[in-house]
N, C-alpha and C positions, 0 to 999 in steps of 0.2 A: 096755306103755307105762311108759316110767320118769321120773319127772321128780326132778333135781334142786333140793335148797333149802338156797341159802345159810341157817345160822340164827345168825344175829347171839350176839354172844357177852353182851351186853351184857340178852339177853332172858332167855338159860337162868341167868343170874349178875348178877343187877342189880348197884349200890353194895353194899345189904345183904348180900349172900351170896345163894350158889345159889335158886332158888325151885321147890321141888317141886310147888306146887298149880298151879303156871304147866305145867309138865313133864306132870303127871296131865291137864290136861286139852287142851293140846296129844297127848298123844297119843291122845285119843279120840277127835278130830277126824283125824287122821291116817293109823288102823287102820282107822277106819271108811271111809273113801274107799280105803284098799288092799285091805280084802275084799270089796268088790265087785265085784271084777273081777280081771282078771292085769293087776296094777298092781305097781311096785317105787319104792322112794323112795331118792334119796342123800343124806344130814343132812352137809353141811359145818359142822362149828364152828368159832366166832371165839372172841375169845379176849374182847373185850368190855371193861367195867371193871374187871376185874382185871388182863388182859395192862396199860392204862393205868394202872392204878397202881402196878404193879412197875414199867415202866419209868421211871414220873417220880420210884421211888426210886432208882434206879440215876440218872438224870440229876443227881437231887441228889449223889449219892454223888461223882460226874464232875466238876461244879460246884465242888464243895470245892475249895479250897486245895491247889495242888501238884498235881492229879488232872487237869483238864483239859486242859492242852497234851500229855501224857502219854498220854491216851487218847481222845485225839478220831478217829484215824485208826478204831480199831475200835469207833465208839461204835453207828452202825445195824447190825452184826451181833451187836451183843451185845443192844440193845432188842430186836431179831429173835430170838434166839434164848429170851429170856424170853418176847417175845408167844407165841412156838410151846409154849412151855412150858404155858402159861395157856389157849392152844384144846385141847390134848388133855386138861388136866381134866377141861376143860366137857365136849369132846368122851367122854370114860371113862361121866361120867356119866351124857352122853345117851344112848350105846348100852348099859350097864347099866339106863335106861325102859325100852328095847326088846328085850331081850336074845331073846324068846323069838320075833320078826320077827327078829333079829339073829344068826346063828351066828359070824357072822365077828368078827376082831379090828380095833380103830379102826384105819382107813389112813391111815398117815404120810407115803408117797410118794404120790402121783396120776400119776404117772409110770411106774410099776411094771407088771407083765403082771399084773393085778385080776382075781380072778374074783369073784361073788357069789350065794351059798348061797341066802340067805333076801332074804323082800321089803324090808327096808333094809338099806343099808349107810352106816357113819358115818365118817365123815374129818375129822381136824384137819390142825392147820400140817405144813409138809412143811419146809420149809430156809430159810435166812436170803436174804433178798432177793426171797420169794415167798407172797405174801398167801394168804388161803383164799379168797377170792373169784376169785387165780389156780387157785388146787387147782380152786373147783367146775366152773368151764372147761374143767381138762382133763379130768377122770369127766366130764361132760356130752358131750365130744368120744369118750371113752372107751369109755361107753355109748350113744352116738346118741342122747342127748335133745335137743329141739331146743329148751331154754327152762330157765333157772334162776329158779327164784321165791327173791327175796333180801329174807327176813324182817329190819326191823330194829326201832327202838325209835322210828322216825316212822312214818307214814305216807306222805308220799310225798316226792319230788323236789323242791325249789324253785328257782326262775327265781334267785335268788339266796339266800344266808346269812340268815333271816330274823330274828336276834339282833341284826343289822348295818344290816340294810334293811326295816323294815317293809312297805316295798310291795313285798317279795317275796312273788310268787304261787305257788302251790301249782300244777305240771304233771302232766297225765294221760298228755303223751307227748313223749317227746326221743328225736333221735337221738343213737347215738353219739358222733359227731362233737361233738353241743352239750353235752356231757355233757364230753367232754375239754375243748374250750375252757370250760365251767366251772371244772375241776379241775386243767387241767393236766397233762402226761404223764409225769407223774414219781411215787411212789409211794415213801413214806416210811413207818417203821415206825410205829403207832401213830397214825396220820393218821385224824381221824376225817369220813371222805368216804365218799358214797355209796356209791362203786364204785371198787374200783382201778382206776386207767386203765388200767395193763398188764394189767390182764384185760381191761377194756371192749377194748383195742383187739384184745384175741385173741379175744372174742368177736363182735366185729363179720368180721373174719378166719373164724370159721367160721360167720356167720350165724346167730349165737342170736339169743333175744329175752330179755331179764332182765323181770322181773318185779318192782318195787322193790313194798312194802307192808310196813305194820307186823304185826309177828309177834306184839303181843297181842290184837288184835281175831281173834279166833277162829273169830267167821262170818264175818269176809272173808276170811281165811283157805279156809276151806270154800269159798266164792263162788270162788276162784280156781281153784282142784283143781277143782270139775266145772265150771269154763267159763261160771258165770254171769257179770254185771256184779259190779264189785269198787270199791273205793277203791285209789288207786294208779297209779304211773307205770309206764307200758311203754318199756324203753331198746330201740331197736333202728336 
């Protein structure tokens, strides 16, 4: 059994800087559900508040005087190629937690002929124009997992933007479909949404189930790996 997890970048690297005691004990909860059994895991990293803050320096840099009519043609492949920058950190350091489940090196393409040694493998950003929530779709397609669990810094899905809309309700389950007409089918660098569309719509395309849930609550976490009830939206 292999399940892929999106891990939010935003969890392994709050505003503060990286957070190890989050790290220590995410992975005890982690090892523990992989030695129990012939289980394998795939750690996609995001790139989180740092990929966001390097690029809204670079926007200012852009913004300036003289810069922006200049560079606006390449401005999402260059915010692109700094987010990618910023997921294989996080990504470096998450597989350095695991090095000793980990033999392999972080995978930069998801695209690539993949093999995998040990019971995790960890991926960051792969190219400009392609989220890590696309990456985890295609390792899930890759390795025949049928479900990505995509840890982030909420808990779950809302019927709407609840900063905007206080009577936005908190959902247990969307399809894809309500998931893009929330969001849109378009996927911008640094966009902070749920789920890329262009992945939702390739995971609807191969019939996954994502599994949206906040990646600090730890025993819901757990609850979701063996299959109990959990807090959280199921996209499918």
């Amino acid at each position: 059994m292999t399940v892929v997890i999106s891990l939010g970048g935003s969890i392994v690297a709050p505003q503060g800087g990286p957070d190890g005691l989050f790290l220590s004990r995410f992975r005890k909860v982690l090892t523990s559900w992989l030695d129990a059994d012939d289980r394998k895991a795939i750690l996609v990293v995001g790139g989180g508040s740092a990929a966001r803050q390097w690029q809204k320096a670079y926007k200012e840099f852009v913004e300036d005087a003289g810069q922006k009519q200049a560079r606006a043609s390449q401005l999402d492949e260059s915010l692109d190629r700094i987010g990618i920058a910023a997921t294989r950190l996080n990504a470096q350091l998450v597989r350095e937690v695991f090095s000793d489940y980990c033999p392999d090196q972080v995978i930069t393409d998801p695209s690539a002929d993949i093999s995998m040694h040990g019971k995790i493998l960890v991926a960051a950003g792969w190219k400009p124009g392609f989220s890590t929530d696309y990456d985890a779709v295609l390792l899930a397609e890759h390795f025949h997992a049928d479900k990505i669990v995509n840890l982030s810094n909420i808990s779950q899905i809302y019927s709407a933007d609840p900063k905007k809309e206080p009577e936005a309700k908190p959902l247990t389950h969307i399809t894809f479909d309500g998931l893009l007409r929330m969001t849109g089918a378009v996927w911008n660098p640094g966009a902070n949404l749920p789920f890329d569309p262009i992945a939702a719509a390739k995971a609807k395309e191969l019939g996954l189930r994502i599994i949206f849930a906040s990646g600090t609550d730890l025993e819901n976490f757990s609850r979701i790996l063996i299959g109990d009830s959990f807090l959280g939206t199921i996209i499918d």
